[in-house]
N, C-alpha and C positions, 0 to 999 in steps of 0.2 A: 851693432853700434848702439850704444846710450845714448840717450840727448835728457838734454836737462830740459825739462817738463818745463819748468816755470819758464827758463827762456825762449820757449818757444810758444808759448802763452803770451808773454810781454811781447812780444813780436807781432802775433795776431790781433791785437789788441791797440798797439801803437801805430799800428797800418793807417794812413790816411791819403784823400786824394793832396797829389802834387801840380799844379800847376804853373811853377817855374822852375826852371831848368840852367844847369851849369853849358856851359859851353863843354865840347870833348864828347867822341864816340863814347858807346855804352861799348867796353870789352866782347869778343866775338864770344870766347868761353861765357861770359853771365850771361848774353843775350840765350846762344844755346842753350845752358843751365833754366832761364827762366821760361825759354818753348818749353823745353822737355818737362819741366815740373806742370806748366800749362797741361800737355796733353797725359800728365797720368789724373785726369779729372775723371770722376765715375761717370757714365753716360750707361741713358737706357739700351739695357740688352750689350753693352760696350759697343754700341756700333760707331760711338767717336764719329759724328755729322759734322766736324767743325772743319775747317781751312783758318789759315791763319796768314795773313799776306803781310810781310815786313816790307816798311817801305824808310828807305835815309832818303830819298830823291829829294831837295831843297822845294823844285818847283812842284812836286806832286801832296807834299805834304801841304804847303802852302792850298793846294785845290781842295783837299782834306781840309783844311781848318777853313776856308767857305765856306764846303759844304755841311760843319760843322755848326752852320747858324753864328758862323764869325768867331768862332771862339779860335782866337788867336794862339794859345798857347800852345794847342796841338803842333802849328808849325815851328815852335819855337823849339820842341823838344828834337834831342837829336838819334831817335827813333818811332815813328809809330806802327804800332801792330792793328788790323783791320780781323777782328775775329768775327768770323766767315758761319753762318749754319747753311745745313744741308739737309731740308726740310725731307727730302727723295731719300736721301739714307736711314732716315728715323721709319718713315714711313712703309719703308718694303717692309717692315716688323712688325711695328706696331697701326698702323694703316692712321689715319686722319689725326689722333690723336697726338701721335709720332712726329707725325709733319706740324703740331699746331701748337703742342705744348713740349713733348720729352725736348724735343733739338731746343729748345730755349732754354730749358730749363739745365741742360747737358754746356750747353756753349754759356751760362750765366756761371756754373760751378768752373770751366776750363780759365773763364778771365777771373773769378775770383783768385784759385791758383797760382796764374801769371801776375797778381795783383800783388799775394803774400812772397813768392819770390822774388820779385823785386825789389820788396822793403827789405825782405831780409839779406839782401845782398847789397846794402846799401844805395840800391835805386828807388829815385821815385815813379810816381806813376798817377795817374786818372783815368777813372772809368766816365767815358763817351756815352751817352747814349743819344744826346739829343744832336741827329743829324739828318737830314735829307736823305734817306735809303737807294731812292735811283743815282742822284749825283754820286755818292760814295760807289754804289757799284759802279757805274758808266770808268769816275778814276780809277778805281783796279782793277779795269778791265774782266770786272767777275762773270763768267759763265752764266746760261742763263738757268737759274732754279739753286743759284748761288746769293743766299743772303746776307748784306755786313747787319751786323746786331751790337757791335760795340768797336768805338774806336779807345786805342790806349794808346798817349802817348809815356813816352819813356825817358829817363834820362838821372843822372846824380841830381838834388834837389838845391836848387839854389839856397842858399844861405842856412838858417836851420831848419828849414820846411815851417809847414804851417802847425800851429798849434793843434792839438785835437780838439775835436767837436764836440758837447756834451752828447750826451744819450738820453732819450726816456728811459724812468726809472722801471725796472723789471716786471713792478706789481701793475704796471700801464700795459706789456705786451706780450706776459708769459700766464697761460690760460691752465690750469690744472685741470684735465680732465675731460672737459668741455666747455662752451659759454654759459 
């Protein structure tokens, strides 16, 4: 298969958070499509520590965007995904490290994924981080030594989405060599 480089450049590029949302399920195929590109994330040793809990439940979402520190949108969207680390599966490999950084940094690369499928499938999306960790667990019911690390909600983006964000300029955050 070919793919046209540039476009799929302008894609990574034009990705931003979404925070309103169209009314209307996310199609079962994209939803699928954007798990599966989710979980081909690199993860230390491939051990893949994530769980991913999809939740459409109205009332459960709604307990999610509580625990969300009130951010309302989460429940407005008409998906969200609760991406789950698994500190015990990093860990039987790589021991303390595994458990404290690899699964973070494994389940950081799995939602960036879920993030660029999205956009590129004409969904939008937003990355969660600020949330109450036990309330989120205790909602979906996560096992224990089961951690949420990011809520996404999902859904087509109301109107033209948001503008993009500027950036600092490169010679601010790109270091040659060393400091």
């Amino acid at each position: 298969m070919i793919v046209d480089s540039s476009e799929c450049i302008e894609k990574i590029q034009t990705r931003c958070s979404v925070r309103a949302f169209r009314d209307g399920p996310v199609p079962s195929e994209d939803l699928q499509t954007i798990l599966q590109t989710g979980t081909r994330a690199p993860s230390a040793g491939n051990r893949q520590p994530w769980r991913i809990v999809v939740v459409h439940d109205t009332a459960t979402k709604g307990r999610l965007a509580e625990a969300a520190l009130g951010q309302k949108f989460v429940a407005e969207a008409p998906v969200v995904l609760v991406v789950c680390a698994v500190p015990a599966e990093s860990a039987r490999r790589y021991g303390e490290r595994g458990a404290s950084l690899y699964v973070l940094q494994d389940t950081a690369a799995l939602t960036e994924n879920i993030l660029l499928a999205a956009h590129i499938l004409g969904h939008g999306a937003c990355w969660v981080g600020a949330f109450d960790d036990d309330a989120v667990a205790r909602i979906i019911k996560a096992p224990e030594g089961i951690r949420p690390v990011a809520i996404i909600p999902l859904g087509r983006p109301k109107g033209e989405g948001p503008a993009l964000r500027d950036r600092r300029p490169m010679a601010e955050v790109v270091v040659e060599e060393s400091f």
